[in-house]
Kinemage of the C-alpha trace (Angstrom):
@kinemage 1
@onewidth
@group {chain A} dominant
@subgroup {mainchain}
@vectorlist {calphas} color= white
{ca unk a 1} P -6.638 -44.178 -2.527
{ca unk a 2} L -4.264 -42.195 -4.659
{ca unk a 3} L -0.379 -41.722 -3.436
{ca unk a 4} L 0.003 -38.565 -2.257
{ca unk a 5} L 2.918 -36.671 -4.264
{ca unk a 6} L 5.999 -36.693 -2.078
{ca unk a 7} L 7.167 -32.961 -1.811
{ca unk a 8} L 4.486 -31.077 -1.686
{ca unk a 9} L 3.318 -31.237 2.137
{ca unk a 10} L 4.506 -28.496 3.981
{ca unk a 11} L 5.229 -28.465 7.609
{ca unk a 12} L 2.646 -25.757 9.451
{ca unk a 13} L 4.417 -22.236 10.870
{ca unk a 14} L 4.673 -22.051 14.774
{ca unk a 15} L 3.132 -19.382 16.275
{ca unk a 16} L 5.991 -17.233 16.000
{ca unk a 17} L 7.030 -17.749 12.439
{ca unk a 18} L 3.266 -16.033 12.158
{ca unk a 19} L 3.732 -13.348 13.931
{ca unk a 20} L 7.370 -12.629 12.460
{ca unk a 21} L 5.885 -12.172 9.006
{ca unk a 22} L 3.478 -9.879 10.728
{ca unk a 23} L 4.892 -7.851 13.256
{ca unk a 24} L 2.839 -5.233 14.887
{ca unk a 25} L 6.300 -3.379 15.530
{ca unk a 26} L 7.886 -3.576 12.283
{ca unk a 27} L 9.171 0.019 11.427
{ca unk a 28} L 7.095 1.667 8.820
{ca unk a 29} L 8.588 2.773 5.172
{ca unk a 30} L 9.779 6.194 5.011
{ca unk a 31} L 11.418 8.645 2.772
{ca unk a 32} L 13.240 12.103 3.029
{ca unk a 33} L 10.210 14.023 2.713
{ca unk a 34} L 8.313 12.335 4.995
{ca unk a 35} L 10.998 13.018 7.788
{ca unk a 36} L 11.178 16.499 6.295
{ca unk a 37} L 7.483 17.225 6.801
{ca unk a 38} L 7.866 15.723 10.304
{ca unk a 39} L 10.773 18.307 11.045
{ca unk a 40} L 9.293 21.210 9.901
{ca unk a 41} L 5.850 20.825 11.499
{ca unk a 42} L 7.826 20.615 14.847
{ca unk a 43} L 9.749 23.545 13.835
{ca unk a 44} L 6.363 25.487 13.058
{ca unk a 45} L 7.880 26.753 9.564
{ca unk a 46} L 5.565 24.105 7.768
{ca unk a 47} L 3.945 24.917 4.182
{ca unk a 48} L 0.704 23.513 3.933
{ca unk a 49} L 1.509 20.644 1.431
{ca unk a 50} L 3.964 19.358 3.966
{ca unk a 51} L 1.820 19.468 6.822
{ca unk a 52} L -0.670 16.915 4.781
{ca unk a 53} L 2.362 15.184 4.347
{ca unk a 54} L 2.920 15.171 8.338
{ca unk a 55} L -0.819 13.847 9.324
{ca unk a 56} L -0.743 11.367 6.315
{ca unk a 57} L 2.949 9.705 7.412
{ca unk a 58} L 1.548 9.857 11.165
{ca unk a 59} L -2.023 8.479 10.409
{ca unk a 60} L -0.093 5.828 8.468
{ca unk a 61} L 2.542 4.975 10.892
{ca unk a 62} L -0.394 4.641 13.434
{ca unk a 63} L -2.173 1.527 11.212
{ca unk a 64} L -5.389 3.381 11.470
{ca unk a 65} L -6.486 1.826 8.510
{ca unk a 66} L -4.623 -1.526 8.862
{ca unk a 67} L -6.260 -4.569 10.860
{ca unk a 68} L -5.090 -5.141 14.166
{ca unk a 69} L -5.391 -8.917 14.345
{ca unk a 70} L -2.325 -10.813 14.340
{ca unk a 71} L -2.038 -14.290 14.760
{ca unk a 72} L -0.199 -16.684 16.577
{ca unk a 73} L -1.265 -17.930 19.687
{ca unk a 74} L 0.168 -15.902 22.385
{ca unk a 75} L 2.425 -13.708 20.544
{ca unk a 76} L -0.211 -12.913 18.464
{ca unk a 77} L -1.987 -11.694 21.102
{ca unk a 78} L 0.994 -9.534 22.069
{ca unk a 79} L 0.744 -8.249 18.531
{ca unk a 80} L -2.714 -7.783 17.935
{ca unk a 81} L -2.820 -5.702 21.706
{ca unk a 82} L 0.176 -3.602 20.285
{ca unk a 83} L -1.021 -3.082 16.971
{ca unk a 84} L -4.626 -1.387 18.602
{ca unk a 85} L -2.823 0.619 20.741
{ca unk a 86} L -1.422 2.085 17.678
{ca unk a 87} L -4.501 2.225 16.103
{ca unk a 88} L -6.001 3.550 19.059
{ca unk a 89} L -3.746 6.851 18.216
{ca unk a 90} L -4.575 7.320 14.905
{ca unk a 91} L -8.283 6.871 15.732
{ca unk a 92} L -7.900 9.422 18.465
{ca unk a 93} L -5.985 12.006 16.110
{ca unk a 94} L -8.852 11.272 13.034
{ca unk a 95} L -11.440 12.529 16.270
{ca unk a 96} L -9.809 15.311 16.281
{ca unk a 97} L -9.143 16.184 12.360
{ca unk a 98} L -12.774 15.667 12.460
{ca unk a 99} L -14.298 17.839 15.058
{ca unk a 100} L -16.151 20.906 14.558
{ca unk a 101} L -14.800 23.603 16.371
{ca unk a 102} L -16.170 27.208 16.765
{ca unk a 103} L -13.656 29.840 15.645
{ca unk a 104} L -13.207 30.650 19.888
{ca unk a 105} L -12.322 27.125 20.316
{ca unk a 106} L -15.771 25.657 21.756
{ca unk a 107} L -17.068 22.762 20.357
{ca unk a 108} L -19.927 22.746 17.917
């Protein structure tokens, strides 16, 4: 059997070097307009283009589209059940962006 090269074996990551490099809490990237967007829907002076803006940054910051799984044992676990409670938001807000609704405001 061949030597194997000395070096090149790498200790495995604990559980919670995993979930470091993957935290379900990690502040999402912003920039000025994003927080701009944000401001002015609150406000209710909003263009249009900004309030896309708005529901894009929110859906984002919600991981809709992102995988919930973390790993890691335990803390994954805490991470993964964070990370779909997120989720859980944005998929509740896309329900909503996607309903028909009757110009009264009954449901279609």
């Amino acid at each position: 059997m061949a030597e194997q090269p000395k070096g090149l074996m790498t200790h495995p990551k604990t559980a919670r070097q995993v979930a470091d490099d993957n935290p379900a809490n990690r502040p999402i990237e912003w920039e000025p307009a994003d927080a701009t967007a944000l401001q002015a829907l609150v406000r209710g002076d909003c263009p249009p283009h900004l309030q896309q803006r708005a529901i894009k940054f929110i859906i984002n910051m919600c991981g809709m589209r992102d995988l919930s799984y973390r790993y890691g044992g335990l803390e994954g676990d805490r991470d993964t059940a964070f990370a779909e409670g997120k989720r859980f938001i944005g998929l509740q807000i896309g329900k909503l962006l996607e309903r028909r609704v009757k110009p009264g405001g009954e449901q279609e």
